[in-house]
N, C-alpha and C positions, 0 to 999 in steps of 0.2 A: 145134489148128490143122492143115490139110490145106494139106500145102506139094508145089505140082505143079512140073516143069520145062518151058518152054515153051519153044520156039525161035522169030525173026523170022515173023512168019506163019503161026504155030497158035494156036487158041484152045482155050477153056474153055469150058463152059458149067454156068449155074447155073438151073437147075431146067428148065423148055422156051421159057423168054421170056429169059434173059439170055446174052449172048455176051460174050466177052472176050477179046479179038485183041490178041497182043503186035506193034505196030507197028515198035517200031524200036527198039535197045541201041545206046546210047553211052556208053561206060566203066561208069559205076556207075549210069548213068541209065536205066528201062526206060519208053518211052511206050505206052500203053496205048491202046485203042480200045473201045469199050462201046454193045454195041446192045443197048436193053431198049426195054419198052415206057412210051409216057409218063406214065404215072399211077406209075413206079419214078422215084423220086426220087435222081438217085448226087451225089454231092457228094467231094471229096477230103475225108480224115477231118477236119483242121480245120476246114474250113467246115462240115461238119456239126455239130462239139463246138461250135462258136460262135452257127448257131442254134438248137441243144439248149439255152444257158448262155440265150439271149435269150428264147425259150419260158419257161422257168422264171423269168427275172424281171419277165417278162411275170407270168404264172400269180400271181406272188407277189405282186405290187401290187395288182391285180383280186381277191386275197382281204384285203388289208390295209384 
Protein backbone atom coordinates (compact mmCIF):
# COMPACT_ATOMS: atom_id res chain seq x y z
CA UNK A 1 0.00 0.00 0.00
CA UNK A 2 1.39 3.55 -1.07
CA UNK A 3 0.60 5.73 1.88
CA UNK A 4 0.97 9.62 0.70
CA UNK A 5 0.42 12.91 3.22
CA UNK A 6 -1.81 15.36 1.84
CA UNK A 7 -2.77 18.73 3.28
CA UNK A 8 -6.32 20.69 3.07
CA UNK A 9 -6.27 21.49 -0.75
CA UNK A 10 -3.69 19.12 -2.54
CA UNK A 11 -4.34 16.43 -4.36
CA UNK A 12 -3.41 13.11 -5.75
CA UNK A 13 -3.63 11.81 -8.92
CA UNK A 14 -4.26 8.30 -10.08
CA UNK A 15 -3.11 7.51 -13.53
CA UNK A 16 -4.32 10.86 -15.97
CA UNK A 17 -8.19 10.76 -15.41
CA UNK A 18 -8.46 10.57 -11.60
CA UNK A 19 -7.90 13.44 -9.05
CA UNK A 20 -8.28 13.29 -5.42
CA UNK A 21 -8.52 16.50 -3.49
CA UNK A 22 -8.44 16.48 0.37
CA UNK A 23 -11.45 18.86 1.05
CA UNK A 24 -11.48 19.35 4.48
CA UNK A 25 -9.89 17.57 8.33
CA UNK A 26 -11.99 17.53 11.17
CA UNK A 27 -10.35 15.53 14.16
CA UNK A 28 -10.12 11.97 12.73
CA UNK A 29 -12.39 12.84 9.91
CA UNK A 30 -10.83 13.34 6.24
CA UNK A 31 -13.49 14.53 3.42
CA UNK A 32 -12.40 13.83 0.17
CA UNK A 33 -13.29 15.06 -3.22
CA UNK A 34 -12.96 12.74 -6.61
CA UNK A 35 -12.94 13.95 -10.11
CA UNK A 36 -12.80 10.79 -12.64
CA UNK A 37 -14.40 10.19 -15.40
CA UNK A 38 -18.00 8.75 -15.75
CA UNK A 39 -17.56 5.26 -16.94
CA UNK A 40 -15.02 5.07 -13.31
CA UNK A 41 -17.29 3.70 -11.09
CA UNK A 42 -16.08 5.03 -6.94
CA UNK A 43 -18.15 3.92 -4.40
CA UNK A 44 -17.03 3.95 -0.60
CA UNK A 45 -15.57 0.42 0.08
CA UNK A 46 -18.85 -0.88 1.68
CA UNK A 47 -21.05 -0.03 -0.83
CA UNK A 48 -18.85 -1.52 -3.20
CA UNK A 49 -18.30 -5.00 -0.93
CA UNK A 50 -22.16 -4.99 -0.99
CA UNK A 51 -22.69 -4.90 -4.61
CA UNK A 52 -19.80 -7.22 -5.24
CA UNK A 53 -21.84 -9.85 -2.44
CA UNK A 54 -25.24 -8.87 -4.62
CA UNK A 55 -23.50 -9.63 -8.07
CA UNK A 56 -22.51 -12.91 -6.85
CA UNK A 57 -25.88 -14.01 -5.66
CA UNK A 58 -27.22 -12.73 -8.48
CA UNK A 59 -24.44 -14.78 -10.62
CA UNK A 60 -25.42 -17.90 -8.26
CA UNK A 61 -29.14 -18.24 -8.72
CA UNK A 62 -28.95 -17.69 -12.83
CA UNK A 63 -26.57 -20.78 -12.72
CA UNK A 64 -28.72 -22.81 -10.14
Amino acid sequence: MLVLSRQKDESIMIGDDVEITVVDVRGDKVRLGINAPREISVHRKEVYEAIQREKAEKEKGETA
